[in-house]
VOVEX-449449 format. One record per residue: chain; x, y, z of N, C-alpha, C, CB in turn. Coordinates in steps of 0.02 Angstrom, whole numbers, plus 32768, in hexadecimal, padded with zeros to 4 digits. Each point is the difference from the previous one (the first is absolute). Glycine has a CB too. Layout:
<atoms>
  chain   n_x   n_y   n_z  ca_x  ca_y  ca_z   c_x   c_y   c_z  cb_x  cb_y  cb_z
      A     X     Y     Z     X     Y     Z     X     Y     Z     X     Y     Z
...
</atoms>
This chain:
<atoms>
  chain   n_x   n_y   n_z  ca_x  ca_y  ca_z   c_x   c_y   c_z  cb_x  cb_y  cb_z
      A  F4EC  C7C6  9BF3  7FF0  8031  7FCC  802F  803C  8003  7F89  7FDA  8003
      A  80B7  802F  8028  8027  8026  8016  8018  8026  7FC4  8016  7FB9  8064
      A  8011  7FF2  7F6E  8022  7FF3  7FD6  7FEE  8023  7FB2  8012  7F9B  8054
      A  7FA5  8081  7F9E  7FF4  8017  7FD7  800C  804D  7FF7  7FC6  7F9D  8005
      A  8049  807A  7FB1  8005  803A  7FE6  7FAA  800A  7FF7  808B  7FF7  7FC6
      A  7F5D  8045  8079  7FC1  801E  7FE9  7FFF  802C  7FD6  7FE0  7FEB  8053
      A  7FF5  8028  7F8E  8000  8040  7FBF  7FB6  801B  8011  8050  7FC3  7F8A
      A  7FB7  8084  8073  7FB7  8026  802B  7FEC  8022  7FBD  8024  8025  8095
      A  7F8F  7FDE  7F6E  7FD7  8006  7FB7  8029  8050  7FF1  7F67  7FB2  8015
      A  8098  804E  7FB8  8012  804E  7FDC  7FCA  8027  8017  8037  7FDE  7F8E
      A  7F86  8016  8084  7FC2  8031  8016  800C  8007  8041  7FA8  7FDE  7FB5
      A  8080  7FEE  8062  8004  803D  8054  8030  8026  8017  7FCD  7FB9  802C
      A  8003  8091  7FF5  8027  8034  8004  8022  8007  8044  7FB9  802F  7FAB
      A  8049  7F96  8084  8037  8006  803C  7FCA  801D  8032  8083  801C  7FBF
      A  7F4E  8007  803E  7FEE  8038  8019  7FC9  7FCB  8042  8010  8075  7F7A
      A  7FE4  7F4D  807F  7FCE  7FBD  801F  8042  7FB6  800E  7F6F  802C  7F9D
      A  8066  7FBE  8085  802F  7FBB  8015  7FD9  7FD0  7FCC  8021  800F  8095
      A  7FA1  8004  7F39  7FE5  7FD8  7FD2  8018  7FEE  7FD3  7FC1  8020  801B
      A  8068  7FBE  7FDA  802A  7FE9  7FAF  800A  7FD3  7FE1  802B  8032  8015
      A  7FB3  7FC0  7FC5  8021  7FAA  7FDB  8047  7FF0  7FF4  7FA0  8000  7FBE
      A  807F  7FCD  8070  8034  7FFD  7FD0  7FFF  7FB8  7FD4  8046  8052  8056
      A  7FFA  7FBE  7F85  8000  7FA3  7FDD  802D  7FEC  8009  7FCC  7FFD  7FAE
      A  8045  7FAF  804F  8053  7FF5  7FF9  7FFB  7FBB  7FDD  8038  8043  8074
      A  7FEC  7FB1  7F4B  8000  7FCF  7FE1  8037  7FCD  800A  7FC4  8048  7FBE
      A  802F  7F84  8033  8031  7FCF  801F  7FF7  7FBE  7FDC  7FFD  8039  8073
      A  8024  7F8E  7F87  7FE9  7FCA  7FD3  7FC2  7FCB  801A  807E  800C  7FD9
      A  7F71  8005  806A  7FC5  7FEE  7FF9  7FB4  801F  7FF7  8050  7FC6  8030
      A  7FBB  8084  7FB4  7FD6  8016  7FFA  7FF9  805E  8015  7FE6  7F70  8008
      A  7FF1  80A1  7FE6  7FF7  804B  8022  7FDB  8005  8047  7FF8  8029  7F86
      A  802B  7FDB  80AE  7FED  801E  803F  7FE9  804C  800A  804D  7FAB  801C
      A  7F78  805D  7FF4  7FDF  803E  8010  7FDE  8019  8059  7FE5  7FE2  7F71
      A  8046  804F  8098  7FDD  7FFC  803A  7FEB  8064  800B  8051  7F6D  803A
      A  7F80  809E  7FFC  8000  803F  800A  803D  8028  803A  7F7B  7FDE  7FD9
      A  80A4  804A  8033  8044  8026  800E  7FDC  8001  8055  8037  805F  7F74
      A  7F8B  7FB3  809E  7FE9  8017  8027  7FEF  7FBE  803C  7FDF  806B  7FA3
      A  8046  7F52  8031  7FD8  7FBE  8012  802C  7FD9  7FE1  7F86  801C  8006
      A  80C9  7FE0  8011  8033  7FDD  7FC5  8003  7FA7  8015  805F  8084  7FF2
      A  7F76  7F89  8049  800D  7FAC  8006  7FD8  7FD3  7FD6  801A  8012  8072
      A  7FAD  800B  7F8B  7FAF  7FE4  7FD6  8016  8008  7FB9  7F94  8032  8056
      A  8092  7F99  7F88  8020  7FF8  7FC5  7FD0  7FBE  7FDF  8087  8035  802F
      A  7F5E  7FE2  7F86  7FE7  7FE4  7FBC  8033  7FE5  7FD1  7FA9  8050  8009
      A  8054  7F81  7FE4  802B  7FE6  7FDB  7FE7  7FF1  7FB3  802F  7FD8  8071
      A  7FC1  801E  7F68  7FD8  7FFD  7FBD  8036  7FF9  7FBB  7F99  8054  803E
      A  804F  7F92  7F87  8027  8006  7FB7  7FE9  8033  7FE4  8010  7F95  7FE8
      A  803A  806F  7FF9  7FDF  803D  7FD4  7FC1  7FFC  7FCA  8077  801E  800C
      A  7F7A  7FB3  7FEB  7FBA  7FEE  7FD3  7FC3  8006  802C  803D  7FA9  7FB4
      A  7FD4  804E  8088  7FAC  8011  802B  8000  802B  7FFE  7FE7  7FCB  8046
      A  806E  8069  7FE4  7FEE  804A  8009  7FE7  8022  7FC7  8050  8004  804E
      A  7FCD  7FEE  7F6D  7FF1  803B  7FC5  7FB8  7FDF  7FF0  8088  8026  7FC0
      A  7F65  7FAD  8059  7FA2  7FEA  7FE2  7FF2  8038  803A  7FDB  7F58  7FD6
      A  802B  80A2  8079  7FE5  802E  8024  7FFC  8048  7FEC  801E  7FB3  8048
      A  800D  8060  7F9E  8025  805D  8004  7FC5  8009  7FA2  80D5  8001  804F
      A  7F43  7FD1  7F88  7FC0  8000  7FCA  7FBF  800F  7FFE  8036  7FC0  7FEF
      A  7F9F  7FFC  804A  7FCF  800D  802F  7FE4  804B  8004  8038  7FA1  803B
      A  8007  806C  7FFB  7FE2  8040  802C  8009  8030  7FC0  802A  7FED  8094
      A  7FED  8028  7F3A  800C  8027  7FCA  7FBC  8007  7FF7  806E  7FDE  7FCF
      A  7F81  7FD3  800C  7FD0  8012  7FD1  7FA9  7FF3  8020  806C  7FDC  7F9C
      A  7F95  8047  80AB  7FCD  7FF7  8044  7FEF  7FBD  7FF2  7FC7  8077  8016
      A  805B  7F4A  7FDD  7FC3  7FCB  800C  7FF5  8007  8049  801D  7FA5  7FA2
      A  8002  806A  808C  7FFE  7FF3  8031  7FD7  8041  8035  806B  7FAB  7FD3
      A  7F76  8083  8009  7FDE  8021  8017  7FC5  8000  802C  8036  8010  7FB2
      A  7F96  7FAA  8031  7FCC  7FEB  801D  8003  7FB9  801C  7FCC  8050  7FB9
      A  8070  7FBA  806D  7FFE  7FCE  801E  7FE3  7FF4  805C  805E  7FFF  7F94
      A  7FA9  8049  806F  7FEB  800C  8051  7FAE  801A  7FF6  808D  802E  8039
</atoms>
């Protein structure tokens, strides 16, 4: 996963080791947290934007 260009969310302010980054590639979008770069998600962009939709529009609020 060396090999990838990460990209760190525009919302983080540097100021935490907490950060999403992303890195797209032809098999897909890899996501991992900055603080935890080995523990890497891999997903399409059609799951992720159903997920990021999701969390928009709280379906996912009452889920816990």
């Amino acid at each position: 996963m060396s090999d990838l260009t990460w990209q760190k969310s525009s919302f983080s302010d540097g100021a935490g080791p907490n950060c999403m980054e992303l890195a797209a590639t032809g098999n897909g979008i890899h996501i991992r947290e900055s603080d935890e770069p080995e523990a890497v998600v891999r997903t399409t962009p059609a799951a992720l934007g159903g997920f990021i939709r999701a969390i928009k529009t709280g379906r996912l609020d009452r889920t816990l």
